[in-house]
C-alpha positions in Angstrom: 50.7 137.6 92.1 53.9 138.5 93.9 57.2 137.2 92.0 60.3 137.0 94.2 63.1 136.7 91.7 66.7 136.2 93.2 70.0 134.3 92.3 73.8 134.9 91.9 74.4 138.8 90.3 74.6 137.9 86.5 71.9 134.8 86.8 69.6 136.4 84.4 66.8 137.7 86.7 66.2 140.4 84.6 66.2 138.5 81.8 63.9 136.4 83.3 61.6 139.1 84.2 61.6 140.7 80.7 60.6 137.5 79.0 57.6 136.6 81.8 56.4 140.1 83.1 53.4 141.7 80.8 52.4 145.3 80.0 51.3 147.0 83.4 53.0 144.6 85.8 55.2 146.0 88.7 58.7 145.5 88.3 61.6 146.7 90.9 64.9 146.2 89.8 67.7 147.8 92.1 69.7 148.5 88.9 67.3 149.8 86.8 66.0 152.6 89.6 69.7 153.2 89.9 70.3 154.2 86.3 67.0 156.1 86.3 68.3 158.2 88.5 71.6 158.4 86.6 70.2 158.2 83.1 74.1 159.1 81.9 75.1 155.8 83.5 73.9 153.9 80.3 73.0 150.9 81.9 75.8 150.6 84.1 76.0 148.3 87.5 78.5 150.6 89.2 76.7 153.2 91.3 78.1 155.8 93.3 77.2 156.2 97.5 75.1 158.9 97.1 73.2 157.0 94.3 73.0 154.2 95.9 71.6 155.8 99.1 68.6 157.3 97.2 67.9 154.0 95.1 67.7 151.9 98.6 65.4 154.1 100.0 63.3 154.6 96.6 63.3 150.7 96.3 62.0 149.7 100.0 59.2 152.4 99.0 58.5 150.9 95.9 58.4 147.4 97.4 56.0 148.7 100.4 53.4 150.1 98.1 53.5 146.9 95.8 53.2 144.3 98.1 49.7 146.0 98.7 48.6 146.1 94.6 49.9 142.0 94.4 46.6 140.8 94.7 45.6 143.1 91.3 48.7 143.3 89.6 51.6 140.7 88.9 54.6 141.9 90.9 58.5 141.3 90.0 60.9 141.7 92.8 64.4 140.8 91.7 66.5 140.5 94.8 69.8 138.9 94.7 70.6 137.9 98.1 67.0 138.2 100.6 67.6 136.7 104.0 65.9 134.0 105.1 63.2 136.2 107.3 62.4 138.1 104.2 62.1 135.1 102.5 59.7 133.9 104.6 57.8 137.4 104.7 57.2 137.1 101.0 56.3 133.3 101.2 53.8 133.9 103.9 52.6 136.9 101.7 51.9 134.3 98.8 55.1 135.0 96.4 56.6 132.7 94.4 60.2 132.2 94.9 61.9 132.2 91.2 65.8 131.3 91.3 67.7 132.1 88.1 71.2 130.0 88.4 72.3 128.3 85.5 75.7 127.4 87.4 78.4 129.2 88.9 80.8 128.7 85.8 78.2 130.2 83.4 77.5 133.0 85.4 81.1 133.8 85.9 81.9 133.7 82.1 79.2 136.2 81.8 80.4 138.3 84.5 83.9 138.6 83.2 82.2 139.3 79.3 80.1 141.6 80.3 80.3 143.2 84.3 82.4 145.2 85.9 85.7 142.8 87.5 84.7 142.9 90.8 81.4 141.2 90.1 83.4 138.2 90.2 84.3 138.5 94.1 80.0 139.0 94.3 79.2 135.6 92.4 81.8 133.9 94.2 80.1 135.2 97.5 76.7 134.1 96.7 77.6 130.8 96.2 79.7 130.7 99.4 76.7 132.1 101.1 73.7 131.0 99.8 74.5 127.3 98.8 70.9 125.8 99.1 69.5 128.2 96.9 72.6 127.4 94.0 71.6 125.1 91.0 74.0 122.6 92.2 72.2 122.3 95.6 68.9 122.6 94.0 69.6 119.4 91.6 71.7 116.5 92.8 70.2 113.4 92.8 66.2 113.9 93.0 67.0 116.7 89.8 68.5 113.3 88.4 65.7 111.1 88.3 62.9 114.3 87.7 65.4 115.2 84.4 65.3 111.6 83.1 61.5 110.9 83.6 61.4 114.3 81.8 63.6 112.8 79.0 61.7 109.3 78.6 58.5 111.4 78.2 60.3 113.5 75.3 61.8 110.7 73.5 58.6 108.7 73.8 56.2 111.7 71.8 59.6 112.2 69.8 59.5 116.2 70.7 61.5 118.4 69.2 63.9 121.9 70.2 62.5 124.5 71.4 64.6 127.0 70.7 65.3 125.8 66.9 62.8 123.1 66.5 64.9 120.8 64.9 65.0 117.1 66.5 66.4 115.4 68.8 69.1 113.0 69.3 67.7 111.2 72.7 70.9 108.5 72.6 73.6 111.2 72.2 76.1 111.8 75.2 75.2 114.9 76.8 76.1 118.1 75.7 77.2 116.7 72.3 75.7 117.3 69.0 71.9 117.3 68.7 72.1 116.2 72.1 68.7 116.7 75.1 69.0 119.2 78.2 66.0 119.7 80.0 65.2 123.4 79.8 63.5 125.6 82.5 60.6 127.4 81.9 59.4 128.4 85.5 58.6 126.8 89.0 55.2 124.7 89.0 52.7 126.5 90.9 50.7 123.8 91.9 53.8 122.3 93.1 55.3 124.5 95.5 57.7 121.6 97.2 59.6 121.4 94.2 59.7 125.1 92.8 62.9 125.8 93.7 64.4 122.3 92.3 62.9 121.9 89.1 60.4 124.2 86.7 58.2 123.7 84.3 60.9 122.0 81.9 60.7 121.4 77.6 63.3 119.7 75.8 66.1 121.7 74.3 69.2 120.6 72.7 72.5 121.1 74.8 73.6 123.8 72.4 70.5 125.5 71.8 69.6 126.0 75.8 73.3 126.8 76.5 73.9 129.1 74.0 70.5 131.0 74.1 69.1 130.6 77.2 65.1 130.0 78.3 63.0 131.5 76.0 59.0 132.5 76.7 57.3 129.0 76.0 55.1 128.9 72.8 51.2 128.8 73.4 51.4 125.4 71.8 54.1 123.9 74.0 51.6 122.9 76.9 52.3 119.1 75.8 55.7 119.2 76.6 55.1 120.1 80.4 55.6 116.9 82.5 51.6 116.9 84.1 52.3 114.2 86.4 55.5 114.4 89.0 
């Protein structure tokens, strides 16, 4: 299967790869060819030209021979900004289009924690330039009324976090104590219309989800997947 993983530079793709991919899938990551090339780097998301040069041209070879092994092996490209035609290559090869974007003031916060200060002019120009991809322009209202089915169906079977397992308060405010967020898991294959809107979601409180981010869903969690959209 061929994973096409994009969203705004500090989204979490990688995370998201490192928590889904398993032993002896594919995975092409600009950043981490980079700093294999530059093991001195440390991890680093500045690159120099000449770097750069040879980690585009090692990547575009790395993507050209994988595309052909998708059909044996699961296959993670992250790619922050694809253009719609590539987009539509890997659709029309199959791939499912993950978006990380937990919302352009989280990822800014993280940027300026932990990345380099001009990774803020880079979110800021994702968002400006790829606004129906963005969280905000996958959600609005239909997110709205797929989050509070979700809810009713939580409160209902009285599930618990997932991330601490503790209840939940279903009357709370939102995003006050013990209060429910609908947390992401990944987009629903056999729903392909609403992959990029909504994944498969399990109840979290505000704090946990926020605070920790999506976690690998427990073999025992299938229950908490909504089966009927």
């Amino acid at each position: 299967m061929l994973y096409v993983v994009t969203g705004p530079p500090a989204g979490g793709k990688s995370t998201w790869v490192r928590e889904n991919a398993k032993l002896g899938d594919i995975t092409i990551d600009y950043d981490a060819l980079a700093n294999t090339l530059t093991p001195q780097s440390k991890g680093s998301h500045e690159h120099t030209a000449h770097v750069k040069k040879v980690t585009k041209a090692a990547r575009q070879a790395a993507i050209d021979t994988a595309l052909g092994l998708s059909a044996q092996v699961d296959v993670y490209i992250i790619h922050s900004t694809p253009s719609a035609q590539l987009l539509t290559k890997y659709r029309n090869l199959g791939a499912e289009i993950i978006v990380c974007d937990p919302g352009r003031d989280v990822v800014l916060a993280r940027a300026k924690a932990e990345r380099p200060w001009w990774l803020q002019g880079a979110i800021k120009r994702w968002y400006e330039e790829h606004p129906e991809m963005s969280s905000q322009a996958r959600g609005g209202h239909r997110w709205r009324q797929l989050a509070a089915r979700f809810k009713a169906q939580c409160a209902k079977r009285n599930d618990v976090c997932v991330h601490c397992e503790q209840p939940i308060d279903y009357e709370a405010a939102p995003q006050t104590a013990g209060s429910f967020e609908a947390d992401h898991y990944r987009p629903i294959a056999t729903h392909p219309e609403l992959a990029l809107m909504i994944g498969n979601l399990r109840p979290s409180h505000s704090s946990c989800n926020r605070s920790r981010g999506a976690k690998p869903m427990p073999e025992s969690s299938d229950a908490w997947v909504a089966a009927d959209w």
